[in-house]
MMTF fields as JSON, N, C-alpha, C and O atoms, coordinates in Angstrom:
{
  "mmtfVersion": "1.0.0",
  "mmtfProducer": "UNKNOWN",
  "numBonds": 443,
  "numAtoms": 444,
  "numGroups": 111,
  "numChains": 1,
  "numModels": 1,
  "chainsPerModel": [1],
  "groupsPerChain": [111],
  "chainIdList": ["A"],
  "bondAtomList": [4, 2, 8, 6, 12, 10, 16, 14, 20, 18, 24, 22, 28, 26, 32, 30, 36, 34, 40, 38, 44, 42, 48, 46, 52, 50, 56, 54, 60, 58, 64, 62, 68, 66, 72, 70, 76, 74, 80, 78, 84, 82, 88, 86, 92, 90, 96, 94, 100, 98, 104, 102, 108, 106, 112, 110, 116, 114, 120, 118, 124, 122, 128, 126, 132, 130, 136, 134, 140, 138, 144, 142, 148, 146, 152, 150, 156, 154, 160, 158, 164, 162, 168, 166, 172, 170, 176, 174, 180, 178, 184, 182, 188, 186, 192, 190, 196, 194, 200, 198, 204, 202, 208, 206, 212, 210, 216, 214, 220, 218, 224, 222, 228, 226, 232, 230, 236, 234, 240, 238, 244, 242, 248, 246, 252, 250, 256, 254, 260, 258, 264, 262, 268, 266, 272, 270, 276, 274, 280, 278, 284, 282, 288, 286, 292, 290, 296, 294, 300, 298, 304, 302, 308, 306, 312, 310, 316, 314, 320, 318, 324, 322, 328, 326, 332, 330, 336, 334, 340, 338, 344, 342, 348, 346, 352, 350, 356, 354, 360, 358, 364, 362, 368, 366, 372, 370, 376, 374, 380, 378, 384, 382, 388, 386, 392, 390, 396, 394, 400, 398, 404, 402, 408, 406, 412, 410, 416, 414, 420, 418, 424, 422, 428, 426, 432, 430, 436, 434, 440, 438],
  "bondOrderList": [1, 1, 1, 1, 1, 1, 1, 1, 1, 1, 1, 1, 1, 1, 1, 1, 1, 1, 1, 1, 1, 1, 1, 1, 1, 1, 1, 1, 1, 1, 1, 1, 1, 1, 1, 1, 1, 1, 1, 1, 1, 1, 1, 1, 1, 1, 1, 1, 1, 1, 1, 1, 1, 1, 1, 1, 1, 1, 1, 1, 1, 1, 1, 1, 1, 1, 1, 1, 1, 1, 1, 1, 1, 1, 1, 1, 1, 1, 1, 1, 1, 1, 1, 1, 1, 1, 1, 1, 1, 1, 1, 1, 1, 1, 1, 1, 1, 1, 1, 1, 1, 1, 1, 1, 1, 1, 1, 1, 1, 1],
  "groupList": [{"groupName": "UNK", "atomNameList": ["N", "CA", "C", "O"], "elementList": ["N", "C", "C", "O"], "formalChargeList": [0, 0, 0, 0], "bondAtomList": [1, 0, 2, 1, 3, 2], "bondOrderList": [1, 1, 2], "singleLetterCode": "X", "chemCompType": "L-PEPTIDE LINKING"}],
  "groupTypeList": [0, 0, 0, 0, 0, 0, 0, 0, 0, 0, 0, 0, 0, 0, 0, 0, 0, 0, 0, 0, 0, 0, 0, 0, 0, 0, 0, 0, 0, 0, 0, 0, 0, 0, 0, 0, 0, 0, 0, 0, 0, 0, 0, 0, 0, 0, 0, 0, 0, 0, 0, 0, 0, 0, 0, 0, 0, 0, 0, 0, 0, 0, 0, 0, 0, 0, 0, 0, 0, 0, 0, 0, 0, 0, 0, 0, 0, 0, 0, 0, 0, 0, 0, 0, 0, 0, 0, 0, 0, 0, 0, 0, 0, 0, 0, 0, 0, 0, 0, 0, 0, 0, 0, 0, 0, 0, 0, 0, 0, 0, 0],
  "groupIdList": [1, 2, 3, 4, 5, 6, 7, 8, 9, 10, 11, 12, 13, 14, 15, 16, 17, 18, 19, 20, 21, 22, 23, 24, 25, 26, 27, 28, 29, 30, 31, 32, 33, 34, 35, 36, 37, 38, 39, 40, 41, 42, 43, 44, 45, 46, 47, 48, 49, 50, 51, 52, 53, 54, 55, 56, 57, 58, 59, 60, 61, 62, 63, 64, 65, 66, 67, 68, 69, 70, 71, 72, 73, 74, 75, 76, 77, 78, 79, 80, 81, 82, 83, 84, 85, 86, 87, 88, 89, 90, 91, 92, 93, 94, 95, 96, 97, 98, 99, 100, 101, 102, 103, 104, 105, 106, 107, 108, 109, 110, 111],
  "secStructList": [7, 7, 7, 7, 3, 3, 7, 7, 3, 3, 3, 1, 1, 7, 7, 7, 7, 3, 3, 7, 1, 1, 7, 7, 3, 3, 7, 3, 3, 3, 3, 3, 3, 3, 7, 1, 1, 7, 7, 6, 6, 1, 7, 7, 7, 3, 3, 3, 3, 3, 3, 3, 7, 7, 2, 2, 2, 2, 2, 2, 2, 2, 2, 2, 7, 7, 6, 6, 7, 3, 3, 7, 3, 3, 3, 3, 3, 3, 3, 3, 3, 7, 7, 7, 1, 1, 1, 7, 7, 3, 3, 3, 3, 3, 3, 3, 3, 3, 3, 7, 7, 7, 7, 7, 2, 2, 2, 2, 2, 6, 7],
  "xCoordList": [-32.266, -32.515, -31.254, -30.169, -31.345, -30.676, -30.244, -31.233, -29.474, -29.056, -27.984, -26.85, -28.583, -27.173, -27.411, -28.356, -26.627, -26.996, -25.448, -24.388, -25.715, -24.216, -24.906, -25.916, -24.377, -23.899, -22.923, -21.719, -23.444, -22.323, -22.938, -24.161, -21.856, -21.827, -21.18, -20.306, -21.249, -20.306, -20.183, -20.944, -18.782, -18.962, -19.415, -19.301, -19.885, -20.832, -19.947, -20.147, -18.823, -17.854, -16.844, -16.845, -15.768, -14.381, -15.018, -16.149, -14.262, -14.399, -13.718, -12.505, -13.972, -13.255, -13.416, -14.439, -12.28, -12.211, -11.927, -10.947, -13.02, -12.629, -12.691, -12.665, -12.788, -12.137, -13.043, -13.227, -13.679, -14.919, -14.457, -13.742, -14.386, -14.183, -13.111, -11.985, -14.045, -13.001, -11.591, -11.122, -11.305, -10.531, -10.457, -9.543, -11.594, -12.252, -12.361, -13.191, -11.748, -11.838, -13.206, -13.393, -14.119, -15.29, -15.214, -14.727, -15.636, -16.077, -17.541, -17.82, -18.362, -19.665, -19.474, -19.006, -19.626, -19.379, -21.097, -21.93, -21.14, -22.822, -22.696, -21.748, -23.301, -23.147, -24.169, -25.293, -23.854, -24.773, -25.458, -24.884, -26.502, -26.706, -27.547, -28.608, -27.746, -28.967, -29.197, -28.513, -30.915, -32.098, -31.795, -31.309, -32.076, -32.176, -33.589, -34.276, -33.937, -35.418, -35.645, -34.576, -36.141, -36.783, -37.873, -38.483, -38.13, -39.602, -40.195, -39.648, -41.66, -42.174, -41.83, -42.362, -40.744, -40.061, -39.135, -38.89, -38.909, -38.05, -36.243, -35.336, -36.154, -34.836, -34.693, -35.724, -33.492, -33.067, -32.91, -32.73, -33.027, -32.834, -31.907, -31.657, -31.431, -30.701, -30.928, -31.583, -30.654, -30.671, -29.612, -28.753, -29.206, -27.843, -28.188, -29.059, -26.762, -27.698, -26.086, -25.009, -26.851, -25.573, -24.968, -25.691, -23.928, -22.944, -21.875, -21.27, -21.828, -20.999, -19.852, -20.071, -18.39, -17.36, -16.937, -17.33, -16.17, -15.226, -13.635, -13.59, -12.829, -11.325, -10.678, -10.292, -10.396, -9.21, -10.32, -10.127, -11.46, -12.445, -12.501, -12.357, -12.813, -12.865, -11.093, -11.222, -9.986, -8.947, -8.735, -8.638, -8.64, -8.194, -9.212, -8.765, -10.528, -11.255, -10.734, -10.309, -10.973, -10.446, -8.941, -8.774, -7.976, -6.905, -6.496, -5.494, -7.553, -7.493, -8.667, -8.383, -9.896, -10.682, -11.24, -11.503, -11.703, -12.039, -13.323, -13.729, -14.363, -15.04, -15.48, -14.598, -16.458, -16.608, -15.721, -15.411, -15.357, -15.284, -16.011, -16.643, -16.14, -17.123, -16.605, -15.62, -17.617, -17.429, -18.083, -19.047, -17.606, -19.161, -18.838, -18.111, -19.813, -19.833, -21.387, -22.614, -20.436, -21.161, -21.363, -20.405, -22.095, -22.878, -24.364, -25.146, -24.573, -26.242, -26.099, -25.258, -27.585, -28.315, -28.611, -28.573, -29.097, -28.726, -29.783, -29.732, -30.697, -31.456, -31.056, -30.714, -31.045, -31.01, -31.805, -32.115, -32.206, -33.012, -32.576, -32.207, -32.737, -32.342, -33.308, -34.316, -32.94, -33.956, -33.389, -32.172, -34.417, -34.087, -35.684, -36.649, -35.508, -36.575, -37.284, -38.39, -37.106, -37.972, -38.729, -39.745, -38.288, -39.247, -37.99, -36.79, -38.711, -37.589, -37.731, -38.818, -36.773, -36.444, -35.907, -34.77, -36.177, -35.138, -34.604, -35.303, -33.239, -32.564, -32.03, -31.685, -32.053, -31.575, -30.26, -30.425, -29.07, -28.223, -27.096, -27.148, -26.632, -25.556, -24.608, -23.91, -23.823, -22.457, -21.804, -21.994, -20.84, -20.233, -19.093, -18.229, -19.351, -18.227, -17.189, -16.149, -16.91, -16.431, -16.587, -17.567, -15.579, -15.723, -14.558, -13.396, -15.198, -14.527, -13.99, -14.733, -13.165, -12.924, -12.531, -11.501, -13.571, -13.644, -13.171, -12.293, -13.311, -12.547, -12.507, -13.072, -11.657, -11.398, -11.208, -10.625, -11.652, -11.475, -10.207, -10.156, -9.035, -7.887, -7.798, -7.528, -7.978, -8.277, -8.313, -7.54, -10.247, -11.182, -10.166, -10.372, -8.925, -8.876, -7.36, -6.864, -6.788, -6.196, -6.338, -5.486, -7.618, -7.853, -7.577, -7.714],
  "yCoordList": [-40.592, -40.047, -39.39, -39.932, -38.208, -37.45, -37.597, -37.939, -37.474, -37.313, -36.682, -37.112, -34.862, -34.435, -32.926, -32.176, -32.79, -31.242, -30.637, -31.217, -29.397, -28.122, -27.165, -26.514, -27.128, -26.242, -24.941, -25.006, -23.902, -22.718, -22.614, -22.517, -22.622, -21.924, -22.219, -23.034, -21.796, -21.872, -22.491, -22.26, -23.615, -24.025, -24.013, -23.065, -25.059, -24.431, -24.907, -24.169, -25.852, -26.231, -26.736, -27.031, -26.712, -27.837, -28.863, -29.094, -29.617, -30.741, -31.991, -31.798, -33.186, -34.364, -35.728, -36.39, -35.921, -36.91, -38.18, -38.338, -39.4, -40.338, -41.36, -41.115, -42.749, -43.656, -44.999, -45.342, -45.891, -46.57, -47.966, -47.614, -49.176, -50.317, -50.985, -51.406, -50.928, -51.411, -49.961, -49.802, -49.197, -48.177, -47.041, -46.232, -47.164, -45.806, -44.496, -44.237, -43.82, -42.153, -41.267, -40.95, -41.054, -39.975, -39.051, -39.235, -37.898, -36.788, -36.154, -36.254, -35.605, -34.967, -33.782, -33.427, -32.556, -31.555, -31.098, -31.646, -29.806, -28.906, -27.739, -26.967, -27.786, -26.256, -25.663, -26.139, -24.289, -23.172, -22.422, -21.36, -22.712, -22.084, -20.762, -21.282, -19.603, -18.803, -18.944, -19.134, -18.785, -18.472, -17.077, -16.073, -17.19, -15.96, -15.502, -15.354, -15.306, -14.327, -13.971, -14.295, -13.624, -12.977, -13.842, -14.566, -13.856, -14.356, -13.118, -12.016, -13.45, -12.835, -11.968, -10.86, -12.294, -11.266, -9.946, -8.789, -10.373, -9.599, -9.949, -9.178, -11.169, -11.821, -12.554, -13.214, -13.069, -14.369, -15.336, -15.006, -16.677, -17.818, -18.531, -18.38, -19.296, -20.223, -21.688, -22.102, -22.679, -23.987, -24.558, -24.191, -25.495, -26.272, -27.646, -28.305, -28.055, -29.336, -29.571, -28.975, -31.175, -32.472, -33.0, -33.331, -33.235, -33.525, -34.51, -34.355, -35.792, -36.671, -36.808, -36.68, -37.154, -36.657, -38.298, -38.983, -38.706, -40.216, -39.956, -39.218, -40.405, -40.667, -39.547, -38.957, -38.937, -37.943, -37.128, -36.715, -36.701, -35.528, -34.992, -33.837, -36.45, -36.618, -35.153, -34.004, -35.842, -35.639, -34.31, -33.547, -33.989, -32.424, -31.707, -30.837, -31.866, -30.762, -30.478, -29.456, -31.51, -31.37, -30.413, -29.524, -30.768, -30.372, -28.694, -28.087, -28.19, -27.39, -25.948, -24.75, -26.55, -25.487, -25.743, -26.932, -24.638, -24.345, -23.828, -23.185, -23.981, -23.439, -22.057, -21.199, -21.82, -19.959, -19.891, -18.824, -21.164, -20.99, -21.2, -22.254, -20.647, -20.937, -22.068, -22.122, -22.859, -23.926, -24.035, -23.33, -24.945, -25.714, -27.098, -27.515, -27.779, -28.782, -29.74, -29.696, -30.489, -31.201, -32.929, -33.675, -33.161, -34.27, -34.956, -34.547, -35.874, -36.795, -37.071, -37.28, -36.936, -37.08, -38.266, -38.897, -38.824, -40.097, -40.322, -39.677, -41.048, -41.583, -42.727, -43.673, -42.804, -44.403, -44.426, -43.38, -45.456, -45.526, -46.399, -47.571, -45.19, -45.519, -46.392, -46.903, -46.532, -46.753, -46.083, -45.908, -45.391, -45.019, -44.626, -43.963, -45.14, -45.493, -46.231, -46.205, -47.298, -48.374, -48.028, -48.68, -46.384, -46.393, -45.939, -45.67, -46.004, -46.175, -44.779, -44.562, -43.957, -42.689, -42.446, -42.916, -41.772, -41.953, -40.418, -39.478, -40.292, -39.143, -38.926, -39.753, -37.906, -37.365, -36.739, -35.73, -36.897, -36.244, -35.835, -36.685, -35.261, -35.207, -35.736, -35.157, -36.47, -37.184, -36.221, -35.951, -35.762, -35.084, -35.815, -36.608, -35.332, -36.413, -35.001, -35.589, -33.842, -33.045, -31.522, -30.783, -31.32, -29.966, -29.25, -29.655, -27.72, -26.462, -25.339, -24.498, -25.464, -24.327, -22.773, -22.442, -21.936, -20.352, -19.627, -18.862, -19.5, -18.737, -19.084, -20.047, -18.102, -18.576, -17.289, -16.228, -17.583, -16.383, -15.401, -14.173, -16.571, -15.604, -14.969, -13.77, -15.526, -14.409, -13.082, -12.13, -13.442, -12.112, -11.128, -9.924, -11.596, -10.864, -10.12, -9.17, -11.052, -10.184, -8.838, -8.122, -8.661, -7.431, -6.096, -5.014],
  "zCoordList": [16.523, 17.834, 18.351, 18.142, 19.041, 19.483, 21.316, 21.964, 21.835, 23.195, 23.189, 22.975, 23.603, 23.898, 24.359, 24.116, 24.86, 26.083, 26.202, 26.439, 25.972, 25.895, 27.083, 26.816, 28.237, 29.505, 29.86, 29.61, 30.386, 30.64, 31.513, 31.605, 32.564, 34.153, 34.925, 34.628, 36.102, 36.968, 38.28, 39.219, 38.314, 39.253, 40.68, 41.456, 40.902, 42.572, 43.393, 44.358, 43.812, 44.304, 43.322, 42.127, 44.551, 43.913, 43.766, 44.195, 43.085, 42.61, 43.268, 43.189, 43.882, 44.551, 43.673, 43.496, 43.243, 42.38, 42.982, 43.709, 42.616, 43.453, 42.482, 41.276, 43.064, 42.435, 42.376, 43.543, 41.489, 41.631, 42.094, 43.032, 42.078, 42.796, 41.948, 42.213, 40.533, 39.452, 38.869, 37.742, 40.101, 39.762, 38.645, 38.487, 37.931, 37.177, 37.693, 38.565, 37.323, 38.139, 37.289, 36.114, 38.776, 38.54, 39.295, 40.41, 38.936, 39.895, 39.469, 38.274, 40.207, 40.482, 40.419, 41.501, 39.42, 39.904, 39.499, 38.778, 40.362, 40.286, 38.993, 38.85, 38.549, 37.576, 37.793, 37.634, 38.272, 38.792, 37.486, 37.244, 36.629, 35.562, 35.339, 34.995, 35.31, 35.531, 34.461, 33.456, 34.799, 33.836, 33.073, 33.594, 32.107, 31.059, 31.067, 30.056, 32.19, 32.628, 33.825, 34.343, 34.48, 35.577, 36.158, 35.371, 37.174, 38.135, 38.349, 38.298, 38.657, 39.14, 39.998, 39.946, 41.111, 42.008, 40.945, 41.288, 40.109, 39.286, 39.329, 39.014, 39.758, 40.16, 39.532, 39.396, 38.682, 37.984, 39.227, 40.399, 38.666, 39.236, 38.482, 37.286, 39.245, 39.107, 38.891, 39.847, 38.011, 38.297, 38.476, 37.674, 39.364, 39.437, 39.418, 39.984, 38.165, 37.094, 37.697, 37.721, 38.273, 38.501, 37.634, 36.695, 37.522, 36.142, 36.846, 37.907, 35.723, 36.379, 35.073, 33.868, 35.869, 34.639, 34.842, 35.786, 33.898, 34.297, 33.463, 32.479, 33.807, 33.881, 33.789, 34.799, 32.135, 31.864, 31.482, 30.338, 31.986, 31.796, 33.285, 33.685, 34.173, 35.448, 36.171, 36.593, 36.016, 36.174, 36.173, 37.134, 34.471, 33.887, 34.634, 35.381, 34.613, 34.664, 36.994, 37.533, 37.481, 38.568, 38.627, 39.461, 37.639, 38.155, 37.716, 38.094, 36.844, 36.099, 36.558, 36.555, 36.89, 37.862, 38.833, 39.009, 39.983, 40.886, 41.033, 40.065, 42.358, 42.771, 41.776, 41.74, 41.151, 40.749, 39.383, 38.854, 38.889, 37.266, 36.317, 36.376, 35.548, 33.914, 32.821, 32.084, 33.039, 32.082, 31.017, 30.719, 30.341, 29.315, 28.791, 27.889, 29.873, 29.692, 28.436, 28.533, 27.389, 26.477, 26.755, 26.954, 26.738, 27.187, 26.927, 26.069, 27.661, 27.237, 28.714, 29.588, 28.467, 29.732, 29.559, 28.502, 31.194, 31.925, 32.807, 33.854, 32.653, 33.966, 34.52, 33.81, 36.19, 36.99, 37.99, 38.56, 38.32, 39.366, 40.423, 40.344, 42.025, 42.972, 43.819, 43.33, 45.116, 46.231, 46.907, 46.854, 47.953, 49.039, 49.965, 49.586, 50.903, 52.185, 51.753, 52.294, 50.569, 50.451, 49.674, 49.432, 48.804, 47.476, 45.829, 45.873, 44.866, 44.113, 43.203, 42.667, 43.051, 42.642, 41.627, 41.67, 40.367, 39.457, 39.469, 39.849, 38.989, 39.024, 37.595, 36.751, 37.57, 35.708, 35.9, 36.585, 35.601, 35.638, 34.201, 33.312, 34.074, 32.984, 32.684, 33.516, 32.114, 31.614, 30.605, 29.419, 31.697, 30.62, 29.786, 30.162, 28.636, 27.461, 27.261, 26.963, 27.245, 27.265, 27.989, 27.898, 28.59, 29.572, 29.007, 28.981, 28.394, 27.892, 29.185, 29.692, 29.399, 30.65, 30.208, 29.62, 30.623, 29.456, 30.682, 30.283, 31.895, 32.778, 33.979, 34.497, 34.581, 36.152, 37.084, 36.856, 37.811, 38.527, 38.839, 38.912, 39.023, 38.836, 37.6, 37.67, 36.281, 35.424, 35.563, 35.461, 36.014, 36.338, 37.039, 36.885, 37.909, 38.963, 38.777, 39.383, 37.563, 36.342, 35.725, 35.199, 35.911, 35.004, 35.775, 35.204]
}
């Protein structure tokens, strides 16, 4: 059995790295991904897939990009189940085990 998912796109915010009880460093970052098609309107869409990082993935990738950079993040997906208003929710999110950083906007702005 397989679990595992490769990501390109671009960050939807900075990143805030925080710190768990037993002092483990995570951060949450969004990846803004477009669809490689069109809708009916004739517009690409977007999905933005939640991605959770932990320690020296957590760290680098914080200290290294910003808001509106291109990543690619490799990882397995993750279900848990919450509560909230007294009913129970499960959420799918990403773990990233490695994040590739391919550009940045100062780059772009290089050229």
């Amino acid at each position: 059995m397989l679990n595992q998912v490769v990501l390109v796109g671009r960050l939807a915010q900075d990143l805030q790295l925080n710190k768990t009880d037993n002092g483990k460093k995570v951060s949450t970052l969004t990846l803004a991904v477009p669809r490689s098609f069109k809708n009916m309107e004739g517009e690409y869409e977007t999905d933005f897939i939640r991605c959770v990082l932990w320690d020296s993935v957590a760290e680098n990738t914080k200290e290294y990009c910003k808001k509106g950079d291109v990543v690619g993040v490799k990882g397995r997906v993750q279900s848990r189940v919450v509560e909230k208003d007294n009913k129970k929710e499960t959420i799918l999110e990403i773990i990233g085990e490695k994040v590739t950083f391919l550009s940045s906007k100062k780059e772009e702005k290089a050229d």
